[in-house]
C-alpha positions as CSV (number, residue, x, y, z in Angstrom):
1,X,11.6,50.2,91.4
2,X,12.2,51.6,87.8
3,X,13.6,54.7,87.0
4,X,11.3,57.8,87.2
5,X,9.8,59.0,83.7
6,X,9.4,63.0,83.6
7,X,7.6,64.6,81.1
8,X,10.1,66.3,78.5
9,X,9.0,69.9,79.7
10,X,10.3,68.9,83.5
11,X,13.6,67.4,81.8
12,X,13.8,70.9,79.6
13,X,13.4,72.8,82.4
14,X,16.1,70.8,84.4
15,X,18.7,70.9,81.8
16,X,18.3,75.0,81.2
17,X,18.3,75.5,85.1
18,X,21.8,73.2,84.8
19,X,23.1,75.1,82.2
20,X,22.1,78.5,83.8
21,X,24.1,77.5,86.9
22,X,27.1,76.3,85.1
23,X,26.8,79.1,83.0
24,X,26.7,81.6,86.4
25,X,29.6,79.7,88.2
26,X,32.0,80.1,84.9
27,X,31.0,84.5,85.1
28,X,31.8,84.5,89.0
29,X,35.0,82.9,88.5
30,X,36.2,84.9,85.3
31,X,34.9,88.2,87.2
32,X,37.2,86.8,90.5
33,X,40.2,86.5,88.3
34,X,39.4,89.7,86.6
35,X,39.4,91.3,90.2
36,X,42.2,89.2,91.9
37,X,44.2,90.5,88.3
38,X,43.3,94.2,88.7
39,X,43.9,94.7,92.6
40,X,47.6,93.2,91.9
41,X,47.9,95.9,89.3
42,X,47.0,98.5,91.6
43,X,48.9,97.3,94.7
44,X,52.0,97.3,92.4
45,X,50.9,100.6,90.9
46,X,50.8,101.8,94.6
47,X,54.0,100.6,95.2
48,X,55.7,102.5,92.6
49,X,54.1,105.8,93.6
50,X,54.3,105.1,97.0
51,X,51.0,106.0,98.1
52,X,50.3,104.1,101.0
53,X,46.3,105.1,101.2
54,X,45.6,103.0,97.6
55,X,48.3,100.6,98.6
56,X,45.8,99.7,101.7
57,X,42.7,100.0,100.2
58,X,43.7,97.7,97.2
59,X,44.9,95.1,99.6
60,X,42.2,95.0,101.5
61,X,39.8,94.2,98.9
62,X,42.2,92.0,97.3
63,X,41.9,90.0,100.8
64,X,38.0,89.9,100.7
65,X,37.9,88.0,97.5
């Protein structure tokens, strides 16, 4: 059996839908390190001021990324 032949639109089509994806998967992992970055910031900022109530909520969402 020979390789199938798709019409150019179908191999189009499957190349944008490629680059979408890889496209979607490099923003949700620049937006994760953006978060993971920020949350550190404000779990040291808590830190300093001592304000346990941002200190917990900061941690917490740092552990659901």
């Amino acid at each position: 059996m020979g390789r199938p032949v798709y019409p150019a639109n179908q191999l189009r089509g499957f190349i944008n839908t490629i680059n979408d994806l890889s496209a979607d998967l490099v923003l949700q992992e620049s937006i994760h390190h953006f978060n993971v970055e920020l949350y550190e910031a404000k779990i040291e900022e808590s830190l300093i001021e001592k304000n346990e109530e941002k200190f917990m909520k900061y941690t917490a969402l740092l552990k659901e990324l």
